[in-house]
C-alpha positions as CSV (number, residue, x, y, z in Angstrom):
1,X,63.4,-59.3,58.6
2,X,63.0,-60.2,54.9
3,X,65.1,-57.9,52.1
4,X,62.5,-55.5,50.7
5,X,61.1,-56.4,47.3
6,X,62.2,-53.6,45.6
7,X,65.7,-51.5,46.5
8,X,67.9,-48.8,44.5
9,X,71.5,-50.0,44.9
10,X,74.7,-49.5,42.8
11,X,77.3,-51.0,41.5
12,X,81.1,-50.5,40.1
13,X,81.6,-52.4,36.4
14,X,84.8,-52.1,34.6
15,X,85.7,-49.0,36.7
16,X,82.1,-47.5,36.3
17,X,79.7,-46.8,38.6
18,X,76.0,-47.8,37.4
19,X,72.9,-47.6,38.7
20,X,70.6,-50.3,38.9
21,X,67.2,-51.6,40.8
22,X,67.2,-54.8,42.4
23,X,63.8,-56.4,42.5
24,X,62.8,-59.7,44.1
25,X,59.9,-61.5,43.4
26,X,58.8,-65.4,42.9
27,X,60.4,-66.1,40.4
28,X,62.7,-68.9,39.7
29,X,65.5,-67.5,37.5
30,X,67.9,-63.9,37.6
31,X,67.1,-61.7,34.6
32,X,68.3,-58.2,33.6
33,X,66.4,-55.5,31.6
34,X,67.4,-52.3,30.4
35,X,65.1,-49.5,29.1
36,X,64.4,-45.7,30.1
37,X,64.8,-46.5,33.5
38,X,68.1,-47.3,33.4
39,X,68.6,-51.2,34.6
40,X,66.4,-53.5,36.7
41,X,68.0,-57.1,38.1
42,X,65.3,-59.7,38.6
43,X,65.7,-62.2,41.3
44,X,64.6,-65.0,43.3
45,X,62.9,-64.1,46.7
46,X,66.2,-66.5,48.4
47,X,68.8,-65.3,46.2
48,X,71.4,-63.0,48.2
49,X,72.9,-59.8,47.2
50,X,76.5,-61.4,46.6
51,X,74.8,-63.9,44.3
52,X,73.0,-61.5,42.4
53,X,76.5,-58.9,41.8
54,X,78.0,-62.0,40.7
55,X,75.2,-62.5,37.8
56,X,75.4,-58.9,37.3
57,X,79.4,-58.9,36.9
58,X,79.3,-62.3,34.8
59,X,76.9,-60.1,32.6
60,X,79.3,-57.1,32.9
61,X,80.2,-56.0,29.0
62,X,76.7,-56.3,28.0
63,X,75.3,-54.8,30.4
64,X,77.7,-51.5,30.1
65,X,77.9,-51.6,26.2
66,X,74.0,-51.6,26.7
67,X,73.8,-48.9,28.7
68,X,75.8,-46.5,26.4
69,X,73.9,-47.4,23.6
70,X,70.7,-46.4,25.4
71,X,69.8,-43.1,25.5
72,X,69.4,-41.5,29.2
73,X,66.0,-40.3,30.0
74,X,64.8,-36.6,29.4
75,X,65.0,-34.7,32.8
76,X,61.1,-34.0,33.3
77,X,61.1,-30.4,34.4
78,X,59.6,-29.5,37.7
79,X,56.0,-28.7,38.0
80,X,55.8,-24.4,38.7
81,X,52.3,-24.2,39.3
82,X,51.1,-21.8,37.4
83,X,47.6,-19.8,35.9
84,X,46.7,-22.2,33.8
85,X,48.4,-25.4,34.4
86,X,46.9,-28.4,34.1
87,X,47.6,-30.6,36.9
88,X,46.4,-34.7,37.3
89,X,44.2,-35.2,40.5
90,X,42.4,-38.6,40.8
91,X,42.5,-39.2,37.0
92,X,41.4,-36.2,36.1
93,X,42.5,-32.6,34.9
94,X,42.4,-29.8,37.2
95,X,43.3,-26.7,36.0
96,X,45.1,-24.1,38.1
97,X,44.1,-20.7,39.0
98,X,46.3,-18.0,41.0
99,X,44.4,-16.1,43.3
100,X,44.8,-13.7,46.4
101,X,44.0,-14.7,50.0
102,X,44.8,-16.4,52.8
103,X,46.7,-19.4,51.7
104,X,44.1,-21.5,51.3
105,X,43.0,-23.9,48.2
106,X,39.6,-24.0,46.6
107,X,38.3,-27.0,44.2
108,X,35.8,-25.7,41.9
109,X,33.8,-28.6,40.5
110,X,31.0,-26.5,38.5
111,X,31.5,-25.5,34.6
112,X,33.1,-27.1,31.9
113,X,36.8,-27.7,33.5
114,X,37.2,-28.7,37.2
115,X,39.2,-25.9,38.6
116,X,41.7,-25.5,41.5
117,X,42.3,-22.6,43.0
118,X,45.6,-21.2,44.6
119,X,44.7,-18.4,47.0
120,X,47.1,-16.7,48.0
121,X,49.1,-14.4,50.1
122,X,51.1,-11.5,48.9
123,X,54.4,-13.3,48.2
124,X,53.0,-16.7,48.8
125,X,54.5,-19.4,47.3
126,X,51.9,-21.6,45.1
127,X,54.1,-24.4,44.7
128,X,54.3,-25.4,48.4
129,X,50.6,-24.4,48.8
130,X,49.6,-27.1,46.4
131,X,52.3,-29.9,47.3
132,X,50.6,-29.4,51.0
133,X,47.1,-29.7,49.7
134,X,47.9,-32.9,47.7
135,X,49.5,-34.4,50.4
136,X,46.7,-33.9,52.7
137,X,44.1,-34.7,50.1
138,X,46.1,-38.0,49.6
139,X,46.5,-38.4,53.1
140,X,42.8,-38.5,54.2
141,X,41.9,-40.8,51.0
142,X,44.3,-43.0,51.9
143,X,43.8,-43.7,55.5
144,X,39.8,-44.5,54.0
145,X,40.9,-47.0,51.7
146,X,43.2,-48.9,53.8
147,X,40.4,-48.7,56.2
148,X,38.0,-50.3,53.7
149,X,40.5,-53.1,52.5
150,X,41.0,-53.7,55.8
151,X,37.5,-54.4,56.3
152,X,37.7,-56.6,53.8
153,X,40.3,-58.8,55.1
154,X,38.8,-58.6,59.2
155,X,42.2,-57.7,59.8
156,X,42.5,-54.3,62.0
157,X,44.0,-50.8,60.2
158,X,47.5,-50.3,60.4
159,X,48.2,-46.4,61.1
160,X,48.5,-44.7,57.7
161,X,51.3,-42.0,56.6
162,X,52.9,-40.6,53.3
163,X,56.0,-41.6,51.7
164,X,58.2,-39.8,49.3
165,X,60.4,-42.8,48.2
166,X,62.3,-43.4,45.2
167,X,61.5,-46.5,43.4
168,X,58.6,-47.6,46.1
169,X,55.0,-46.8,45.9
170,X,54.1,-48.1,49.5
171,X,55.3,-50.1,51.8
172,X,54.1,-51.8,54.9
173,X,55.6,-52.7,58.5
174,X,54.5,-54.7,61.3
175,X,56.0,-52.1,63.7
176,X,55.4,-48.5,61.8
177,X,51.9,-49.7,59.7
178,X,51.9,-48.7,55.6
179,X,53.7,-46.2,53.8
180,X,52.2,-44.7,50.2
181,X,53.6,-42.7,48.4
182,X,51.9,-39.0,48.3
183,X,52.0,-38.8,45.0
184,X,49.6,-41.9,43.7
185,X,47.3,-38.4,44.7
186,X,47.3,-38.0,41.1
187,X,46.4,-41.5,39.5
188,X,43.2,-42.7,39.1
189,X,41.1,-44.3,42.3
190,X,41.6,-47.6,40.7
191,X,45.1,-47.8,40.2
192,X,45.5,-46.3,43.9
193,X,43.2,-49.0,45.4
194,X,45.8,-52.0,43.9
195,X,48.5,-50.2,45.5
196,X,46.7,-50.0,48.8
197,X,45.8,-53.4,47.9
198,X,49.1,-54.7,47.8
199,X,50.3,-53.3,51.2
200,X,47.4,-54.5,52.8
201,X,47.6,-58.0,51.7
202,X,51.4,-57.7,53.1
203,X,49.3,-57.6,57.1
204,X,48.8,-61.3,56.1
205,X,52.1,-62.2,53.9
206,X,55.3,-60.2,55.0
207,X,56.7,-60.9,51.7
208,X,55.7,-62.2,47.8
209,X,54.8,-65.4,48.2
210,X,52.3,-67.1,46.0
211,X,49.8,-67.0,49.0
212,X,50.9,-63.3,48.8
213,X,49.2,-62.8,45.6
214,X,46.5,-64.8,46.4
215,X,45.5,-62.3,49.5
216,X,46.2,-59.5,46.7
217,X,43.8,-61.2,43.9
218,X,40.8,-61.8,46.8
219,X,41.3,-58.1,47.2
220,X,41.8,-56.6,44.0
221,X,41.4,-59.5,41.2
222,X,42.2,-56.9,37.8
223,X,46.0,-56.7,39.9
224,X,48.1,-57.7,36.8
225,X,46.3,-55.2,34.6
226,X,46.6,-52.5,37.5
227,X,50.2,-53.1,37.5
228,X,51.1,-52.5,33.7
229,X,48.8,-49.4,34.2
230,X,50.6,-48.5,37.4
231,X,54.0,-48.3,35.2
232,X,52.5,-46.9,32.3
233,X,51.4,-43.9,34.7
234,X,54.4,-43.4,36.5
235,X,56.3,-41.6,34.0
236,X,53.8,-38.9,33.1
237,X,52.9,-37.7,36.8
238,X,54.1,-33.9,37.3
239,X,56.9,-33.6,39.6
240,X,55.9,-31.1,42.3
């Protein structure tokens, strides 16, 4: 089985222990970034993990005098859901409303904002009610797009569930079918469609081959664009 493409490891430098994300892709040389996110270690699909420490270690006193000189990310606080709060669905603002009855959740589409609405029990608690919604919204979408890229490809659908990973919008397994991540929920149809893009070219290419990327641009040819706009997102999604 080939090392996934993308993995959240650690490491000890000069007696410190710092986190960083390994990510393989085709390119032909190791590289190291380091921005909000902390630091990423480009590698070559065939390089081993013991080759890339080494790079990282050679590297070792920048990478450390770097990282103190970087200021750590702001903690985004968690979303409450409250009257009020404005909350991303699909690309587009819905505005929360706390009501009473029997756990259930309304979309209003009429009037000037798009509303959803949080009816509740006495006690209920409106954060899980709308982190189960979303996940089921996202669920059902998601099994129809894979189904329709799928299509596309004559290749037969995979069975469809949610992930809640780390660093990894999707993924995709000959033996348990494609992952993605609940909370693409909130991102536009477009930039959801190159993720399920991606995972779907992987039924043809287990891996990120340049015929990899050839399955993904048949399916979704705007995919470099999608994936500056899929980083670009990430860091203003609500954390629910």
């Amino acid at each position: 089985m080939s090392a996934p493409a993308v993995e959240a490891r650690e490491i000890h430098i000069a007696g410190q222990r710092v986190a960083y994300t390994l990510r393989r892709s085709v390119r032909k040389t190791l590289g190291l970034r380091i921005d909000h996110r902390g630091l990423t270690v480009g590698v070559p699909l065939r390089v081993g993990l013991r080759e890339a420490e080494a790079f990282i270690h050679s590297h070792g006193a920048w990478i450390v005098d770097k990282l103190r000189s970087h200021p750590a990310p702001a903690a985004q606080p968690a979303f409450e859901a409250r009257e009020g709060d404005l909350l991303p669905v699909l690309g587009d603002a819905w505005q929360l409303r706390i009501g009473r009855g029997n756990n259930r959740v309304l979309w209003h589409e009429a009037g000037p904002q798009r509303v959803v609405e949080l009816a509740l029990r006495s006690g209920g608690d409106a954060r899980r009610l709308l982190l189960r919604e979303l996940q089921q919204k996202g669920l059902d979408l998601f099994r129809n797009r894979v189904e329709e890229f799928c299509l596309r490809l004559g290749r037969p659908q995979p069975p469809v569930a949610l992930s809640n990973a780390r660093t990894r919008w999707g993924s995709c397994s000959s033996r348990s079918g494609i992952r993605l991540h609940w909370r693409l929920i909130h991102l536009p149809l477009g930039l959801i469609d190159y993720v399920v893009a991606h995972e779907v070219a992987h039924l043809v290419e287990m891996n990120h081959s340049p015929r990899f990327w050839s399955v993904v641009e048949s399916l979704y040819p705007d995919h470099v664009a999608a994936r500056k706009a899929l980083r670009a997102a990430a860091a203003s999604l609500p954390l629910i």
